[in-house]
Structures are given as structure tokens and as C-alpha cells.
DRENTORKOL-3810 file (N, C-alpha, C; in nm, 4 decimals):
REM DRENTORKOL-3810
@n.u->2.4484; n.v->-2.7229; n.w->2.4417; ca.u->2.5300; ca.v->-2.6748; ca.w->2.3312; c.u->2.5155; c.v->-2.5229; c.w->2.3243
@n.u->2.6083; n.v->-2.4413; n.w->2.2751; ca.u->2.6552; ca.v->-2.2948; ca.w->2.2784; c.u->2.5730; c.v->-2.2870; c.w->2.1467
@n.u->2.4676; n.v->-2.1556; n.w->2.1466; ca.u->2.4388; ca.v->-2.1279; ca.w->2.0844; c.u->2.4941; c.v->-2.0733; c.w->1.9281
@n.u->2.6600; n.v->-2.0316; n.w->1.9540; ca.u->2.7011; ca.v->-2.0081; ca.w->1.8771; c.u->2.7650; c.v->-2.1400; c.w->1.8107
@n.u->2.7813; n.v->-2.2268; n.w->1.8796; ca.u->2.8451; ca.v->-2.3344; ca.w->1.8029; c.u->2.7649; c.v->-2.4121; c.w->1.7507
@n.u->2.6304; n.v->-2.3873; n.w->1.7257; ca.u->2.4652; ca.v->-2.4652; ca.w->1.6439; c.u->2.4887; c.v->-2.3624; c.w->1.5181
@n.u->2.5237; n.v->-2.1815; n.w->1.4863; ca.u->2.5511; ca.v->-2.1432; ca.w->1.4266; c.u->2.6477; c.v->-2.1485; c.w->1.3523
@n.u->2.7620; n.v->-2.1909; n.w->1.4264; ca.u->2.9013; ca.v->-2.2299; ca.w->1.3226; c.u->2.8597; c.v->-2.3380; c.w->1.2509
@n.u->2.7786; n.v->-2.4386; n.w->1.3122; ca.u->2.7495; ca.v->-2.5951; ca.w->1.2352; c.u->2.6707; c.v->-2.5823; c.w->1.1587
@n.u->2.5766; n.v->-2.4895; n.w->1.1227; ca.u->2.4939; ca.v->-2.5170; ca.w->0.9957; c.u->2.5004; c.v->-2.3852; c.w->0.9012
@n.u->2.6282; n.v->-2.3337; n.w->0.9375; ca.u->2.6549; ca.v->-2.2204; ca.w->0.8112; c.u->2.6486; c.v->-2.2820; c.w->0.6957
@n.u->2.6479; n.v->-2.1726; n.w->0.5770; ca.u->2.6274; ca.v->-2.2252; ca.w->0.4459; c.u->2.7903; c.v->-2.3047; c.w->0.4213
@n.u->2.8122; n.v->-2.3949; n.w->0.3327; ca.u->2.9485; ca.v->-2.4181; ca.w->0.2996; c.u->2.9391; c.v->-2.4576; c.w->0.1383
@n.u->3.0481; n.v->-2.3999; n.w->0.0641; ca.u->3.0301; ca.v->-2.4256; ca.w->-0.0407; c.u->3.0653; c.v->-2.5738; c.w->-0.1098
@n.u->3.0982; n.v->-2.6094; n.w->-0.2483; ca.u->3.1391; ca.v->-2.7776; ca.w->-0.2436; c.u->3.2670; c.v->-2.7934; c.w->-0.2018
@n.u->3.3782; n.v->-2.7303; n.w->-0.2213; ca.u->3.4642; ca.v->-2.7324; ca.w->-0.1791; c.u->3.5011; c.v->-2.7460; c.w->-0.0329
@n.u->3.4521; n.v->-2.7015; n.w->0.0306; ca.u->3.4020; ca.v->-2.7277; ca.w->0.1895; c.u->3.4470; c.v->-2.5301; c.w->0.2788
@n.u->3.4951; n.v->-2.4688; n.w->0.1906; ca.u->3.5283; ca.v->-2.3345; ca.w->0.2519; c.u->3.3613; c.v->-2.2703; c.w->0.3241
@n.u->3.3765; n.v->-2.2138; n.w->0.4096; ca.u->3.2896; ca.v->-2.1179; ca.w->0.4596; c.u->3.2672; c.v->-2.0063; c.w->0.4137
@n.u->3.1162; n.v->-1.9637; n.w->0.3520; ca.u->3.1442; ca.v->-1.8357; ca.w->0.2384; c.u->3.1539; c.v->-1.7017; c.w->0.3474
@n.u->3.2035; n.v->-1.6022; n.w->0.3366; ca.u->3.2305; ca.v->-1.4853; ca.w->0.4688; c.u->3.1509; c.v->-1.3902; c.w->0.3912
@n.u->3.1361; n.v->-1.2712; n.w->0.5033; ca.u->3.0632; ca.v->-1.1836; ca.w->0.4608; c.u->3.1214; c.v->-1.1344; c.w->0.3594
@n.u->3.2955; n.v->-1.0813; n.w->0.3321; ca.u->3.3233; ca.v->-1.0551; ca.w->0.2265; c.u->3.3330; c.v->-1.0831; c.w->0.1129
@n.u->3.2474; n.v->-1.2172; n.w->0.0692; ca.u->3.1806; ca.v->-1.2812; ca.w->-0.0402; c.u->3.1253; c.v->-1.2329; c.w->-0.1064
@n.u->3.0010; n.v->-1.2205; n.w->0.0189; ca.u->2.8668; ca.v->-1.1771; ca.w->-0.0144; c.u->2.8872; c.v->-1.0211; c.w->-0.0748
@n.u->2.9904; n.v->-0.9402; n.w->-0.0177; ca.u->2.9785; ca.v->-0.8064; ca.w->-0.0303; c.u->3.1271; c.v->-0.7932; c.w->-0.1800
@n.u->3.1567; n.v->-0.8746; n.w->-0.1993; ca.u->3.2310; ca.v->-0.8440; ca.w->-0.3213; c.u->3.0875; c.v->-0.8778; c.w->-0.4995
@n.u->3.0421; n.v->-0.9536; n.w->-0.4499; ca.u->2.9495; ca.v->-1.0456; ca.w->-0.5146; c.u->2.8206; c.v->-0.9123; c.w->-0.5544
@n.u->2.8409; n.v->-0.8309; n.w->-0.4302; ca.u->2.7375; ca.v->-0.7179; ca.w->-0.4401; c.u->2.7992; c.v->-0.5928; c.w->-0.5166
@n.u->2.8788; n.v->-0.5848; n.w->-0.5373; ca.u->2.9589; ca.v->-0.4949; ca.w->-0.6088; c.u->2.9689; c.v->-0.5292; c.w->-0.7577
@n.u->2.9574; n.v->-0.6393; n.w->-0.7401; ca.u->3.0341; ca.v->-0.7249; ca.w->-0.8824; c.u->2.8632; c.v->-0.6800; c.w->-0.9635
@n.u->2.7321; n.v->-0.6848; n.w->-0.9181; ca.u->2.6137; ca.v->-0.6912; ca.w->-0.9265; c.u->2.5531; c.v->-0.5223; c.w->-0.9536
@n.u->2.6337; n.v->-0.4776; n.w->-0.9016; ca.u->2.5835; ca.v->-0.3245; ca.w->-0.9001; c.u->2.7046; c.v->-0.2758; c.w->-1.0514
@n.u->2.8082; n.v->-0.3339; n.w->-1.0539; ca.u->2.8286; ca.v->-0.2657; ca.w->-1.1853; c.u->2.8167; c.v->-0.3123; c.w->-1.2948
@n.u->2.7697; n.v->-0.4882; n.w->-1.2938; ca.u->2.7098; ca.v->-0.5426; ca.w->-1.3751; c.u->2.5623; c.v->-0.4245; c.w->-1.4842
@n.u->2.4838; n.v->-0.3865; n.w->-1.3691; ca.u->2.3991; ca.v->-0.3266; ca.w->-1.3557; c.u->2.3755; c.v->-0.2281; c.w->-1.4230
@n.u->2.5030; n.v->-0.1379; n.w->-1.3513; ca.u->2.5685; ca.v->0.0293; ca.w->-1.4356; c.u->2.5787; c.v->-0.0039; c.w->-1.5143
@n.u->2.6636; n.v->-0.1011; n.w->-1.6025; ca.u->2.6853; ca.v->-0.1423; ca.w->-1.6989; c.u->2.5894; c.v->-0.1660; c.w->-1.8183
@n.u->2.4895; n.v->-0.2420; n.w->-1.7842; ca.u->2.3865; ca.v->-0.2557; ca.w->-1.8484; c.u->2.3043; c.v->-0.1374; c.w->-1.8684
@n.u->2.2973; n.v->-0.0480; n.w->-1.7766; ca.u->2.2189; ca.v->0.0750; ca.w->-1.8396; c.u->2.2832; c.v->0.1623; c.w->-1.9144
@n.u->2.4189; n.v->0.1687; n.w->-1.8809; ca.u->2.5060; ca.v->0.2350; ca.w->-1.9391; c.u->2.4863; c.v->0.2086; c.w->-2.1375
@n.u->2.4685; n.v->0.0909; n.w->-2.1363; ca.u->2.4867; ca.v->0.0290; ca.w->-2.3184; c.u->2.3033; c.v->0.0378; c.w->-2.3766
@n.u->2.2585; n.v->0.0283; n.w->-2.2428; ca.u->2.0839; ca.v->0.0888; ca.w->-2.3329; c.u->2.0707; c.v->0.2312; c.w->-2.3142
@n.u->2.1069; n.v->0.3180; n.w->-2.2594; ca.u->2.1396; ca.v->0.4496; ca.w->-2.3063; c.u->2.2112; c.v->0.4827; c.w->-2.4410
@n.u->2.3495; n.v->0.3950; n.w->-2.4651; ca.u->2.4324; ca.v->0.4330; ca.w->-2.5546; c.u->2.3411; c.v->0.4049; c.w->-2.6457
@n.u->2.2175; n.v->0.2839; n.w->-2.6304; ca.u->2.1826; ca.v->0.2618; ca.w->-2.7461; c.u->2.0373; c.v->0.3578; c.w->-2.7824
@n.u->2.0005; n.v->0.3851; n.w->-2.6481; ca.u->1.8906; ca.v->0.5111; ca.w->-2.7305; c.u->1.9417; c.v->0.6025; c.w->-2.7471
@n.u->2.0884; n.v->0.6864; n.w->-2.7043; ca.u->2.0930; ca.v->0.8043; ca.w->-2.7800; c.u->2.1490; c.v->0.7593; c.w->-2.9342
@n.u->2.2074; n.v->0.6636; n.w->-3.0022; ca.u->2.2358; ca.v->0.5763; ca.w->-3.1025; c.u->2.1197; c.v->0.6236; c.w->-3.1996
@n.u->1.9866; n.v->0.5703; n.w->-3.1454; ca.u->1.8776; ca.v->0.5603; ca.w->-3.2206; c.u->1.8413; c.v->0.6729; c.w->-3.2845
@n.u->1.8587; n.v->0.7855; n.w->-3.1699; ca.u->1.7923; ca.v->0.9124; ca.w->-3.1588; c.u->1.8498; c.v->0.9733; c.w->-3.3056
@n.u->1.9882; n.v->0.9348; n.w->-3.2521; ca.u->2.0874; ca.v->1.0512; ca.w->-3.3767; c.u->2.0429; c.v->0.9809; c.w->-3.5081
@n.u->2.0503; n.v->0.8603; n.w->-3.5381; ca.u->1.9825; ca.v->0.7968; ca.w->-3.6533; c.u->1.8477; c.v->0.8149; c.w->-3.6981
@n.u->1.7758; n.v->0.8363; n.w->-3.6404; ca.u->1.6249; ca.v->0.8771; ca.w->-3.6715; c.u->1.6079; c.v->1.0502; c.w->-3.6583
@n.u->1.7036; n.v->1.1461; n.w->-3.6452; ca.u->1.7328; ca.v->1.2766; ca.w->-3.6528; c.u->1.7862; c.v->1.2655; c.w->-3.7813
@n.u->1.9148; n.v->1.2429; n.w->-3.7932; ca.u->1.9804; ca.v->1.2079; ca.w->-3.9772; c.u->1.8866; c.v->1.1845; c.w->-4.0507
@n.u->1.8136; n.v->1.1000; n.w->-4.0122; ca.u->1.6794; ca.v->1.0047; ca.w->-4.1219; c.u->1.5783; c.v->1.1348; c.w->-4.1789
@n.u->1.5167; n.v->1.1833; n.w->-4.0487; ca.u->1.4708; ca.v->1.3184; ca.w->-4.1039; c.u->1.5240; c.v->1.4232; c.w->-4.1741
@n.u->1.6219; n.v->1.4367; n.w->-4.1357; ca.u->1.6980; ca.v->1.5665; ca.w->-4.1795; c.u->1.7426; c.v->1.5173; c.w->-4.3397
@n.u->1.8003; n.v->1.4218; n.w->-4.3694; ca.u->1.7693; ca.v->1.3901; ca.w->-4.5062; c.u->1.6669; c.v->1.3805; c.w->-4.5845
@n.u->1.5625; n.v->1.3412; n.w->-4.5409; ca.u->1.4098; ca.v->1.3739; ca.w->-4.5945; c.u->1.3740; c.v->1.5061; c.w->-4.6107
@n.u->1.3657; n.v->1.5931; n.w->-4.5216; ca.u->1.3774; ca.v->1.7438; ca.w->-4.5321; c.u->1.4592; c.v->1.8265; c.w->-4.6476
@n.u->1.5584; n.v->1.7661; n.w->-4.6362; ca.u->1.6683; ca.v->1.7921; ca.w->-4.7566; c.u->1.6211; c.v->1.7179; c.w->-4.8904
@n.u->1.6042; n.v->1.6219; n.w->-4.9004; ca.u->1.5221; ca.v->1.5632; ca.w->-5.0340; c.u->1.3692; c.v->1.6918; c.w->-5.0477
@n.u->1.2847; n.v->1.7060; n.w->-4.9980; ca.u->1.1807; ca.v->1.7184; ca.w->-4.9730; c.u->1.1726; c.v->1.9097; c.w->-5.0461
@n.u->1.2989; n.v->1.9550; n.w->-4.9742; ca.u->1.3226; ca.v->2.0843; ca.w->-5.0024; c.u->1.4041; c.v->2.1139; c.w->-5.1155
@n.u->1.4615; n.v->2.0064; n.w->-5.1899; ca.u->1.6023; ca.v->2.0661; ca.w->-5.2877; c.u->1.4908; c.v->2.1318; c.w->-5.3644
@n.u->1.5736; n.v->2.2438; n.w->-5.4290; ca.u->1.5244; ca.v->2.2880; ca.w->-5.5531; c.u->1.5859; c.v->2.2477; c.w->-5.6903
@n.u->1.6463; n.v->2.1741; n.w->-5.6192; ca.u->1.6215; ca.v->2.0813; ca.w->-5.8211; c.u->1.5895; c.v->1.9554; c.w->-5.7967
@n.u->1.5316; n.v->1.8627; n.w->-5.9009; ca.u->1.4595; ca.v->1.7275; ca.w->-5.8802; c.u->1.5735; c.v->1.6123; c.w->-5.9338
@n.u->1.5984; n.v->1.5578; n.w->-5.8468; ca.u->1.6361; ca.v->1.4293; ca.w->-5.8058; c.u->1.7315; c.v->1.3624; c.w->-5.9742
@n.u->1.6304; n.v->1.3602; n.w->-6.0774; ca.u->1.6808; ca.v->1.2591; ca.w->-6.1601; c.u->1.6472; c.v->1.3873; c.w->-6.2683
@n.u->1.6369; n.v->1.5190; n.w->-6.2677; ca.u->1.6642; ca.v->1.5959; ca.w->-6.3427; c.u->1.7661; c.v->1.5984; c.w->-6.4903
@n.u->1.8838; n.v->1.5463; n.w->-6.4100; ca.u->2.0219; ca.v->1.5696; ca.w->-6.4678; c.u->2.0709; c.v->1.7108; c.w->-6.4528
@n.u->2.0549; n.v->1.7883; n.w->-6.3965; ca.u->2.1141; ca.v->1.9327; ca.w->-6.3931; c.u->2.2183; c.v->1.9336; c.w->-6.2992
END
């Protein structure tokens, strides 16, 4: 038997019975890499998110902290 035809016979096959090709594998790898981007992309969005919220947070404290008139004064 031809070595290549022991290779055609025990390729992977899916249930359907198609033969998966390299351009499977390499769409599948793409699909994976921007999955990926993707995902870092939205935990960035979400630490600079945080950042600006916990900057505001201070900066209002600072501003409480510094007014020169008090809070429940009435003035």
C-alpha cells in the first residue's frame, strides 16, 4: 500500500463525513486570534473605565475636602 493512500485513509473526518482542509484549520486560527484581540481589547476598555472613575472619585474628594464653605452651612 502507497504510503500516501494509509494517509488519505485515516485523515481526520468530521460527522458529516467531509475532510477538514488546511483552510479550516487556518480560518479557525484567525477566527481565534481576533477572538483574542477582542478580549483584550474590552479589559483594557475596562481598566482605563476604572482609572477615569477612581480619578473623578478623588478629584471630588479633593473638592469636598478643599471647599471653603461647609457642606450643610446653608450659605
Amino acid at each position: 500500500m502507497d504510503p500516501a493512500q494509509v494517509t488519505d485513509r485515516y485523515r481526520p473526518v468530521c460527522i458529516i463525513g467531509h475532510q477538514r482542509s488546511p483552510y479550516v484549520k487556518e480560518r479557525r486560527g484567525r477566527a481565534v486570534k481576533k477572538l483574542l484581540l477582542v478580549a483584550l481589547a474590552a479589559i483594557g476598555g475596562l481598566l482605563v473605565y476604572r482609572q477615569i472613575q477612581a480619578d473623578r472619585a478623588e478629584q471630588d474628594l479633593w473638592t469636598e475636602a478643599t471647599d471653603s464653605v461647609p457642606a450643610g452651612s446653608g450659605v
